[in-house]
C-alpha positions in Angstrom: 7.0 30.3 16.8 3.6 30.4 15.5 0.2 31.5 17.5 -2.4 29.1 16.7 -4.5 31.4 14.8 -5.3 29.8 11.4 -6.3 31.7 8.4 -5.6 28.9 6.0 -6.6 25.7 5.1 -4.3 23.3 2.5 -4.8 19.8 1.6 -2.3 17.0 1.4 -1.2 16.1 -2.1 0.5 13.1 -1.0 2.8 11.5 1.7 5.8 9.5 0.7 7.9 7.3 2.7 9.2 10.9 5.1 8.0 13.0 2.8 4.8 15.3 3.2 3.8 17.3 0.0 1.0 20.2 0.7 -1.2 22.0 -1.8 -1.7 25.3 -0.1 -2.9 28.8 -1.2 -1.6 31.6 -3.2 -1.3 33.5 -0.3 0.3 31.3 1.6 2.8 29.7 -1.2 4.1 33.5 -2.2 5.5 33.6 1.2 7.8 30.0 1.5 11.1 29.8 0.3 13.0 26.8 1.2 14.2 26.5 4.3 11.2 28.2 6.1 8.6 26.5 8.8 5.4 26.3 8.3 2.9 24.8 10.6 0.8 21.6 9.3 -1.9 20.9 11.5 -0.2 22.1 14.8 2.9 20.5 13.3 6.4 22.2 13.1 7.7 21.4 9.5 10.7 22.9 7.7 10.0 23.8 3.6 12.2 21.0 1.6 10.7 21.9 -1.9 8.7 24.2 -3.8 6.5 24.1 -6.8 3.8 25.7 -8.4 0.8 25.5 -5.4 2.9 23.2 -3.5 5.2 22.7 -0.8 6.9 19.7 0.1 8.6 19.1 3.7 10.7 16.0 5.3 10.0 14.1 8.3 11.2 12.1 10.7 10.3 9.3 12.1 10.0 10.8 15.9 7.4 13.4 14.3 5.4 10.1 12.4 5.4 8.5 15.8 4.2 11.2 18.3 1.7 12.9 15.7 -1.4 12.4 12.8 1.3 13.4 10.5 1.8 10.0 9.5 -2.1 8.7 9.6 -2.8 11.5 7.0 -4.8 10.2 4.0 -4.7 12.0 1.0 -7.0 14.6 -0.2 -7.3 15.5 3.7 -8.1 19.1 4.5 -4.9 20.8 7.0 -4.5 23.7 8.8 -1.5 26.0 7.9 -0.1 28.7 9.6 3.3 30.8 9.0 5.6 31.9 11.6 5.0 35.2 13.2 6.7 37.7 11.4 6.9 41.6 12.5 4.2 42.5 10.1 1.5 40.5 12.2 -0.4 40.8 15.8 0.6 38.7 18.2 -3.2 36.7 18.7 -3.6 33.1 19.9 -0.7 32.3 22.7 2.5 30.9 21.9 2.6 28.2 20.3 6.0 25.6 18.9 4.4 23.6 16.7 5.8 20.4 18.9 3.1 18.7 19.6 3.0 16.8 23.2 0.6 13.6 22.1 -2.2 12.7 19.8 -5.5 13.1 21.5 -9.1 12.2 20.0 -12.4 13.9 19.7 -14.8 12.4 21.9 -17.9 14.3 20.7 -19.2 17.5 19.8 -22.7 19.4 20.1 -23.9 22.6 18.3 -24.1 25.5 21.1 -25.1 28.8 20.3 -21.8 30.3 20.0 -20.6 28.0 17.5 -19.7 24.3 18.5 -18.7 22.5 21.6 -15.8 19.9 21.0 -14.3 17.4 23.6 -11.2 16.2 23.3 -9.9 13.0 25.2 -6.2 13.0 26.1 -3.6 10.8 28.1 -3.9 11.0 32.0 -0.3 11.7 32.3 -1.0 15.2 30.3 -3.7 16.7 32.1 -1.4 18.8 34.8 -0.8 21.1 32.0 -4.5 21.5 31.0 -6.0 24.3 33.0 -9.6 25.7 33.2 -9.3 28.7 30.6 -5.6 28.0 30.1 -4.6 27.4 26.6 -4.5 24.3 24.2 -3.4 23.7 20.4 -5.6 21.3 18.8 -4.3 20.6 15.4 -2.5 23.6 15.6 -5.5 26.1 16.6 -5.2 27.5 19.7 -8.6 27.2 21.6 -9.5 27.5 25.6 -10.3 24.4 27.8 -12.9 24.2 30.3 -14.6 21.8 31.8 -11.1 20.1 32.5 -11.1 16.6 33.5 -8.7 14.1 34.5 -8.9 12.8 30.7 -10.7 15.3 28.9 -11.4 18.8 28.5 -14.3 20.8 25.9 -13.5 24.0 24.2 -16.7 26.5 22.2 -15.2 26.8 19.0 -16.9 30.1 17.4 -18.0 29.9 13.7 -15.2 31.6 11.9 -12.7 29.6 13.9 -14.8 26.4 12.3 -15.3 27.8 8.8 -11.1 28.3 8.8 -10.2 25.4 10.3 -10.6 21.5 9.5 -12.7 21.1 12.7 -15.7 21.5 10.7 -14.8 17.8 8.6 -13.5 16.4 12.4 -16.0 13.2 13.4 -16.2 11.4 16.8 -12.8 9.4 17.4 -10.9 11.3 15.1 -7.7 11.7 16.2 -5.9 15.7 16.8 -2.4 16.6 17.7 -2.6 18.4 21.4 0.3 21.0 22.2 0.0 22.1 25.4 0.7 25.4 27.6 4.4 25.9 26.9 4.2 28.5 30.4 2.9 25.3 32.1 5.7 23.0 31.5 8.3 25.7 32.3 7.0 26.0 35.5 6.9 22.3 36.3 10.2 22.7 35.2 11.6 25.0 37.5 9.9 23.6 40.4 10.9 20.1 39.8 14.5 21.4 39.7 13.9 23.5 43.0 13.7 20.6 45.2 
């Protein structure tokens, strides 16, 4: 389970036929053994390999098809983010790292807070967005407003841009979306009350 607060950014090495291979940080590469998740970009991905300043991790064709994963060029800034462990604050909202559908940015606009991004997103998704709910974009867990039908914005603040790869995003780039988990339980349970 992860929380969608990223403090780390790593940068793909290279991508091999279901193979991902990460460069990531000291701080971040003392902590993986093999075996361990690690988020990439919103992503849920299981350590394969280690090496010095790397990580390399397997995956499947289902994760290529539903994510960015497999449109990844190298050299391309990500967004890591460990599991939450008992050592850290529980920030963000919970987050799986399995992401529902590849939405796009349809623009963005300097505010005074920081940056105002809109993301566009499949019709079928948008009964789980909800005005100041919670969204993952690319794995960083930000609050819609403004909800649409297809979109929604959220104010990102400067040191959320500064940690994250929104700061190289460009209109019609595309972003993994993770919605509310607490949403689709609840559709869940009602849909099997009746």
């Amino acid at each position: 389970m992860f929380t969608g607060i990223i403090q780390n950014l790593g940068v793909l090495r290279r991508r091999r036929t279901g193979v991902l291979e990460v460069e990531v940080p000291a701080s971040i590469r003392e902590r993986l053994t093999v075996g361990a998740s690690i988020a990439v970009n919103g992503v849920c991905v299981t350590v394969s390999e280690l090496s010095a300043g790397t990580f390399s991790a397997d995956i499947s064709q289902q994760t290529l098809s539903c994510t960015t994963i497999g449109r990844l060029k190298e050299r391309t800034p990500v967004n890591l983010e460990l599991p939450v462990g008992p050592e850290r604050a529980f920030d963000g909202h919970i987050v799986l790292g399995h992401v529902d559908t590849i939405g796009r940015v349809r623009g963005f606009f300097r505010a005074r807070e920081g940056r105002v991004f809109i993301f566009s997103f499949a019709r079928e998704f948008c009964r789980y967005v909800a005005d100041k709910g919670a969204v993952t974009v690319d794995g960083i867990s930000l609050t819609p407003f403004a909800v649409s039908k297809d979109d929604f914005r959220c104010a990102v603040i400067p040191q959320t841009l500064a940690l994250t790869n929104l700061q190289y995003r460009a209109n019609g780039d595309a972003v993994n979306l993770e919605f509310d988990i607490l949403a689709k339980y609840v559709e869940g349970m009602i849909r099997n009350v009746h």
